[in-house]
C-alpha positions, 0 to 999 in steps of 0.5 A, a space after each residue: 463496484 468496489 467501496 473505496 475510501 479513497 473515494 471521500 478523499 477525491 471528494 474533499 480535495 474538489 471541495 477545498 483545493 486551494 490552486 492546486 492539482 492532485 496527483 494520485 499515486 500508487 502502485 499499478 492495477 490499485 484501482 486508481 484509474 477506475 475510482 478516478 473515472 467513477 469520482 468524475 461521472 458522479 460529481 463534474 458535467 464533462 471530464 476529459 481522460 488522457 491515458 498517455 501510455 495508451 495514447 502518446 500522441 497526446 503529449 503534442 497538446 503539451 509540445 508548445 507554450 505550457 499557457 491553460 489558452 493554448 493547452 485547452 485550444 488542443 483539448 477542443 480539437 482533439 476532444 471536439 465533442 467537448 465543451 471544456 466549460 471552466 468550474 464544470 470540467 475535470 481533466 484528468 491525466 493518465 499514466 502522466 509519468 509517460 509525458 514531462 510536458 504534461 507533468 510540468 503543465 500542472 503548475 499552470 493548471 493550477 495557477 489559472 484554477 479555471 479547472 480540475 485537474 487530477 494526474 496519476 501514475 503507477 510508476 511516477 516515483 522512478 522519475 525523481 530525478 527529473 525535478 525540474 518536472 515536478 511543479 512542487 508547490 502546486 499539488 496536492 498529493 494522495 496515496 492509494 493502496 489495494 483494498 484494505 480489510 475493511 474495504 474487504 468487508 464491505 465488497 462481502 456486504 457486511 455494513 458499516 454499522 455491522 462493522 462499526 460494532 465490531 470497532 466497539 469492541 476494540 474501544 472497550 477492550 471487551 472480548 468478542 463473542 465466539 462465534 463472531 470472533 470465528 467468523 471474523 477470522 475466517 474472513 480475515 483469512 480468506 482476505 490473506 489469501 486473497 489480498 487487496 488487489 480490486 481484480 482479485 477480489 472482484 474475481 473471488 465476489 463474482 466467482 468464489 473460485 480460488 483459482 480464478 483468484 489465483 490467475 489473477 494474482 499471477 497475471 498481476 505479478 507478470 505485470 509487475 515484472 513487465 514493468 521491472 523489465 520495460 521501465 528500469 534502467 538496462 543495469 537495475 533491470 535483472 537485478 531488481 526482478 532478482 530482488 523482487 521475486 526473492 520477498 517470499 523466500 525472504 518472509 515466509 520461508 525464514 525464521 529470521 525476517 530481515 532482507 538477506 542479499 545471500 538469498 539472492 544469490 550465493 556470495 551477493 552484497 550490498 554493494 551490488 543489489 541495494 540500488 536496485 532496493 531503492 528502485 522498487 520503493 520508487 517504482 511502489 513495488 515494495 516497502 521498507 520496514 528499517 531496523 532501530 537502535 532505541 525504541 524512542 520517538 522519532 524512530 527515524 533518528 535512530 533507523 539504520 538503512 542497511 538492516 531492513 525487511 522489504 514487503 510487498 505493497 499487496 499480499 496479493 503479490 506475496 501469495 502469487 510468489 509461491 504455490 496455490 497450496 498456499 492459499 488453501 492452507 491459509 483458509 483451512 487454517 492448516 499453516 504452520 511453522 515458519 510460513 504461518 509467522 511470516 504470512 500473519 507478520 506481513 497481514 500485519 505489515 500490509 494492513 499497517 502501510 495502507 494506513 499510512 504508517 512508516 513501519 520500523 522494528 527492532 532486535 537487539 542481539 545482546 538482549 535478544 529482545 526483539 519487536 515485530 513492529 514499532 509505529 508512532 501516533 501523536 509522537 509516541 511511540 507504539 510497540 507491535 508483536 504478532 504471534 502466530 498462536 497465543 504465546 508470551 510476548 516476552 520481549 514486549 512485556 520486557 521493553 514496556 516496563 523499561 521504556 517508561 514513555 511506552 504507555 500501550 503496545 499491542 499483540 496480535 495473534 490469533 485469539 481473542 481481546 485481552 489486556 495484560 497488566 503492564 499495558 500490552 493489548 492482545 487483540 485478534 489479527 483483524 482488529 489491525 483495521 482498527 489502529 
């Protein structure tokens, strides 16, 4: 079984939900449903699973009055082997964005506060417009990703204390020792090739077959072309999968980063595909780091949504979208030229979302200076630069020294700790597990 931080969360919401239900979201085949199943095993007497894409004759438990009374009375007949007991039962609800009933039952679920109750859903964000469903106010919200690298590390079985000494590292700014700097690369490279999707890397715990590892991965990308196909509307549905399956020519192939509709198709706009953008940041299938005019906090008060590069939620996605080659190259570090920027910028990109952080950059064409990444933490913000070897962040360097308010920034790159005088921390691809 994959250790997943996500795990602690559950438990601190069962411990402090104050009448509220939780939904877990995030994009499909994370994990959700298998640490959600886990989570009820170890900590509740019964808990009562309802996959309504599986089984959508279940939504008649939700048909009539939305009262906890009659919506338990049809839980007992349906599950009659259950007790149902109040305070020892967690109901959780399965693909919930499948039934409107039962996403509006949560309110009442939550009023009565007799029992748990968590809902997920791969694909809950495409209903948005459906309001009058969503019992605001009622639930507590709870975003999961793949694995990061850290959760990574410890399905290869290095311990936390192994890892938290690396973090020691990372607090003193002292350089690593070589051989465990190499051997951390190596790691992190074999996650990029990997990514964090739990099936993919339980195949490459269990196997240590690329290939396996590669089927996998594509089986995951059909599956979210299947759902681009099943759930979008008959207008978005080309046009997304369009969108989509053009995120590796746009980042790897590319010196320039920025989403370009033309590599679409020949003579295509805004106009036409941006919609379809908007579908997939809702569905969770890509996120969105915008462009900035200022380097100033709050960032997005100066982010423009018309100039923006699009990502994958999980490497695992990206790296299908091209050849096997590609994961080879990756872990004997045989990369080079624009696919080897790309693919360490996107490392940096995904290990950034799955911490939470709303991911923005910069470029200014009269200047020509340019910023890979920009964050905010405690309302400053944090310039980021990836380097594909140990080059000048000269751009970087520039921005610190104007922007008085910049106190730290950091690059990334394939090297070991440093810090420079101006502030700018040059820190090795995988310490990004530690911002």
């Amino acid at each position: 079984m994959l250790k997943r931080k996500i795990s602690e969360k559950l438990k601190n919401w069962a411990e402090h939900k104050d009448k509220k239900c939780l939904v877990v979201q995030g994009a499909r085949q994370t994990g959700k449903t298998y640490i959600i199943e886990r989570f009820a095993e170890e900590n509740y007497e019964e808990y009562i699973e309802i996959n309504f894409k599986q089984t959508p004759s279940a939504a008649e438990i939700f048909s009539g009055d939305l009262t906890v009374e009659n919506m338990v009375m049809g839980l007992r007949f349906r599950f009659p082997e259950k007790k149902i007991s109040p305070d020892k039962t967690l109901l959780f609800f399965d693909e919930i964005q499948e039934c409107e009933e039962a996403i509006t039952s949560l309110k009442f679920w939550a009023i009565d506060n007799q029992y748990d109750v968590i809902a997920s859903g791969s694909l809950l964000g495409i209903d948005y417009k459906r309001a009058s469903s969503y019992p605001v106010g009622y639930v507590d919200y709870l975003r999961m990703y793949g694995l990061d690298f850290e959760e990574f590390l410890w399905g290869l079985g290095l311990s936390e204390d192994v890892i938290h000494s690396l973090y020691s590292y990372f607090e003193s700014k002292k350089e690593i020792p070589t051989s465990i700097h190499k051997q951390m690369m190596q790691y992190f490279r074999t996650y990029m090739a990997i990514g964090g999707m739990p099936e993919a890397v339980q195949t490459y715990l269990d196997t240590k077959d690329f290939r396996e590892v590669d089927r996998v991965q594509r089986n995951l990308l059909q599956g979210y072309q299947y759902d681009i196909a099943h759930y979008a509307t008959a207008e978005e549905k080309v046009k997304a999968e369009k969108c989509y399956m053009t995120l590796a020519k746009q980042l790897l192939d590319k010196e320039n980063h920025k989403f370009q509709y033309k590599e679409i198709e020949h003579g295509a706009r805004a106009q036409k595909y941006y919609s379809s953008i908007e579908w997939l940041l809702r569905a969770d299938m890509v996120h969105m780091c915008k462009v900035v005019s200022d380097i100033k906090y709050d960032l997005d008060d100066y982010s423009r949504n018309d100039f923006f590069r699009a990502y994958t939620t999980d490497l695992a996605l990206l790296i299908s979208m091209k050849d096997f080659s590609l994961k080879q190259h990756i872990v004997e570090n045989t990369l080079i030229g624009n696919t080897k920027g790309g693919l360490y910028e996107c490392a940096i990109a995904d290990a950034l979302h799955k911490k939470g952080y709303q991911l923005y950059f910069y470029k200014n064409e009269t200047t020509k200076k340019e910023l890979d990444f920009i964050i905010q933490v405690d309302g400053k913000v944090v310039p980021i630069e990836v380097k594909s070897g140990n080059t000048r962040a000269n751009s970087l360097s520039s921005i610190i020294k104007k922007e008085k308010d910049i106190t730290y920034a950091y690059k990334f790159a394939d090297s070991n700790i440093g810090v420079s005088e101006d502030g700018i921390v040059t820190l090795p691809l995988y310490m990004v597990a530690f911002i």
